[in-house]
ROKOL-993862 format. One record per residue (C-alpha): residue in three letters; x negated, y negated, z negated. Coordinates in pm, whole numbers, plus 50000, padded with zeros to 5 digits. Layout:
<recs>
ALAXYZ;...
</recs>
This chain:
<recs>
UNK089018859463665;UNK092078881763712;UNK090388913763569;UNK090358934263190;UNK089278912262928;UNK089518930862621;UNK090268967462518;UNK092478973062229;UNK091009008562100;UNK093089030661830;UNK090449043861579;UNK091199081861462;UNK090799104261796;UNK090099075462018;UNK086829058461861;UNK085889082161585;UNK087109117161422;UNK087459138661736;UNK090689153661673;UNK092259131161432;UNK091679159061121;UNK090709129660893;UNK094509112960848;UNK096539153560903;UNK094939170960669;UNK095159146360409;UNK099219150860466;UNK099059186260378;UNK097249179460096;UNK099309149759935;UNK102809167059997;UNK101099198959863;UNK099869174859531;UNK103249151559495;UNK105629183059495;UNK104249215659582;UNK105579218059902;UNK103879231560218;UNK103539214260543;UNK101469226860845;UNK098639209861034;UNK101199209861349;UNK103539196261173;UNK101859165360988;UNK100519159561351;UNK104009151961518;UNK104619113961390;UNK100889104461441;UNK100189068961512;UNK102929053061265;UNK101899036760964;UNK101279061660703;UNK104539055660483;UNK106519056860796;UNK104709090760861;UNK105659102560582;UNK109389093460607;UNK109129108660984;UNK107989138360850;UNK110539143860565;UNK112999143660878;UNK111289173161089;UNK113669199961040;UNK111529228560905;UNK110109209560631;UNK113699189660571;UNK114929229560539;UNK111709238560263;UNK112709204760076;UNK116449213960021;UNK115749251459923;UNK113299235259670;UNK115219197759523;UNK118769209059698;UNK118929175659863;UNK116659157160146;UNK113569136460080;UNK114539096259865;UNK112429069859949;UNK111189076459593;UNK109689108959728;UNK108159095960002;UNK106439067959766;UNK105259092759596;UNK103609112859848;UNK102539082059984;UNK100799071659570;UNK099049105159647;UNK098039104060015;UNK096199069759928;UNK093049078359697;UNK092849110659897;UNK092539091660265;UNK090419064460082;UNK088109089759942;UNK088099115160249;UNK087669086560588;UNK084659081960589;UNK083569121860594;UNK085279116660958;UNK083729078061063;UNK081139092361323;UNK081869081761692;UNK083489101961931;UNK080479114062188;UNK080309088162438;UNK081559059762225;UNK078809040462185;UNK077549038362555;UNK081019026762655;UNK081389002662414;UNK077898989262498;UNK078668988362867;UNK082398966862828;UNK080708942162646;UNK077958939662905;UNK080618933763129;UNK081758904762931;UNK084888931962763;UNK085758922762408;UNK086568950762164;UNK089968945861964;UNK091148973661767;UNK094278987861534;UNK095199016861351;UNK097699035361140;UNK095629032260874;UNK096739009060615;UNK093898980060502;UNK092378999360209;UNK091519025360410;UNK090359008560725;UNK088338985660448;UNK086109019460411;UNK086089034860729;UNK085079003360941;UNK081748996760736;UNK081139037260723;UNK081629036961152;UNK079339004561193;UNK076419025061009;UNK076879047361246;UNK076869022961510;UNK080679013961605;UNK081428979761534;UNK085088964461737;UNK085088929261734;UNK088348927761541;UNK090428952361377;UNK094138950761227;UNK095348971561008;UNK099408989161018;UNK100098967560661;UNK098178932260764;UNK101418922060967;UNK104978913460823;UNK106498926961147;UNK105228962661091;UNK103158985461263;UNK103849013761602;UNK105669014861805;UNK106228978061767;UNK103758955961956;UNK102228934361693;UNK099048946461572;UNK097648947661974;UNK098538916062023;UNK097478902861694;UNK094148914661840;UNK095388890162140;UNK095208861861948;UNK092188869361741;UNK089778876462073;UNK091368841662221;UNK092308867462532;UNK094588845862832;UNK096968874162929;UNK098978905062797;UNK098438915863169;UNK094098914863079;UNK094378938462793;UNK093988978462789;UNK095758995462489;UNK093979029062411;UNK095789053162202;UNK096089091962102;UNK099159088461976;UNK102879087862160;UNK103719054861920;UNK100019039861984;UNK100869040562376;UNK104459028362318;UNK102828997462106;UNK100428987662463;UNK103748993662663;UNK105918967962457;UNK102758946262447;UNK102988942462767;UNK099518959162808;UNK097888987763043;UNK097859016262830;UNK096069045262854;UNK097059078862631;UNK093519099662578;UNK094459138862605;UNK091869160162423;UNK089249137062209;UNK092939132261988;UNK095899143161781;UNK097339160562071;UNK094819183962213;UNK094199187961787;UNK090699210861821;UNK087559198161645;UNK084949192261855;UNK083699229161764;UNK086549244361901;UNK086779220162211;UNK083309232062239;UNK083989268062208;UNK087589271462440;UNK087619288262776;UNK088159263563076;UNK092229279263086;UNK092399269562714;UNK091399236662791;UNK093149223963054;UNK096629239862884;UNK095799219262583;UNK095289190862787;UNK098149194263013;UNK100299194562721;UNK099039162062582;UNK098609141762859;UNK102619152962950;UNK103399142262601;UNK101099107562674;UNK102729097563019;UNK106109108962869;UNK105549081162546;UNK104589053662912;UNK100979054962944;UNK100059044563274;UNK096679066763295;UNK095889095163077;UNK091999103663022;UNK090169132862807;UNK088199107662599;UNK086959069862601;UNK083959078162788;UNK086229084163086;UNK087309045263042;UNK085419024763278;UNK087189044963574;UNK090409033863488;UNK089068998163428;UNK087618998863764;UNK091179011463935;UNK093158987563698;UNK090888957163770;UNK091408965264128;UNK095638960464118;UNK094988930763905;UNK093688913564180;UNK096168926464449;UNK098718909264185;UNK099748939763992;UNK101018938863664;UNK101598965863394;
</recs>
């Protein structure tokens, strides 16, 4: 049938960790270890969605901190620094997922109703192996279980923007057609990787790195808060090519329905 087969589903602000703290903070806390120097929550948020080295590298290049590393070394980060922040960000990530492996609220109900509808679950992440290798046993006991995942390292061709790991997920779910896939993503290079998969992709505005509010504060913002947060993520979303922006994966099966609907008039992504 010409209709969504499978949904390729980021993990940090899309499935679990509302707010993507779990992979940002750690930043802070590795460049703070390797070398002393500060970063802010804002900024290890800006590259979010590359592979974790490439993070890293991404965020040696932001001006600001660029500026703090030259006043401190007198020269811009090596790729010796960065594998060195990267040596420290890895036993700290490993250790600290699964504090943040518990589903995003409404998770679990839409996950149980794709796959009633015959939807397989791929999914892909940032996260290198050894750390998905702890956070995907730590989300199934609390009841999340894709029916693949890839991790940014498993693939020789690389990781975000590029379109490999989704379709890797392609291949593994036997799915017929780019054109039957939904790419879900938080992240600016998670949407570009549905786009150049030739998938639907939808950005999700507040459950992820760019709304960046736990779900205490989500809870706790005025209704004006909100939808400025929101506005400025979803703009940031549709900007990276996302053809639908949502608040959170519970506000899926909408888009499905309005997606499955041009599939069979013959539209394509």
């Amino acid at each position: 049938m010409n209709r969504i087969h499978a949904v390729i589903l980021d993990w940090a602000g899309t499935t679990v960790d509302f707010g993507s703290f779990a992979p940002t903070q750690i930043f802070v806390e590795a460049f703070r270890q390797a070398f002393d120097v500060e970063i802010t929550l804002a900024e290890a948020r800006v590259p979010m969605g590359l592979g974790k080295w490439q993070h890293i590298e991404a965020l040696g290049k932001l001006s600001a901190v660029d500026a703090r590393w030259q006043a401190k070394f007198g020269r811009s980060m090596t790729a010796a620094d960065i594998d060195a922040i990267y040596a420290a960000f890895m036993p700290l990530q490993i250790a600290k997922v699964v504090d943040f492996s518990a589903p995003i609220a409404g998770v679990i109900d839409t996950i149980a109703a794709f796959r009633a509808n015959g939807i397989k679950i791929g999914s892909c992440s940032g996260y290198p192996r050894a750390v998905m290798e702890k956070l995907v046993p730590a989300a199934a006991r609390h009841g999340y279980s894709p029916d693949h995942w890839v991790a940014t390292d498993d693939l020789a061709a690389g990781g975000r923007p590029g379109p490999w790991m989704a379709l890797q997920n392609v291949i593994a779910l036997g799915i017929d057609a780019v054109s039957h896939c939904v790419k879900v993503d938080d992240s600016a290079p998670g949407i570009e990787e549905g786009i150049n998969a030739g998938m639907w992709s939808v950005g999700l505005a507040v459950s992820g790195n760019e709304f960046g509010a736990t779900w205490e504060e989500y809870q706790a913002m005025s209704a004006q808060d909100i939808a400025t947060r929101r506005d400025s993520a979803a703009s940031k979303l549709y900007a990276a090519g996302a053809h639908y922006v949502i608040d959170s994966l519970a506000d899926l099966p909408k888009v499905i329905a309005v997606i499955n609907s041009r599939l069979a008039k013959g539209e394509r992504p």
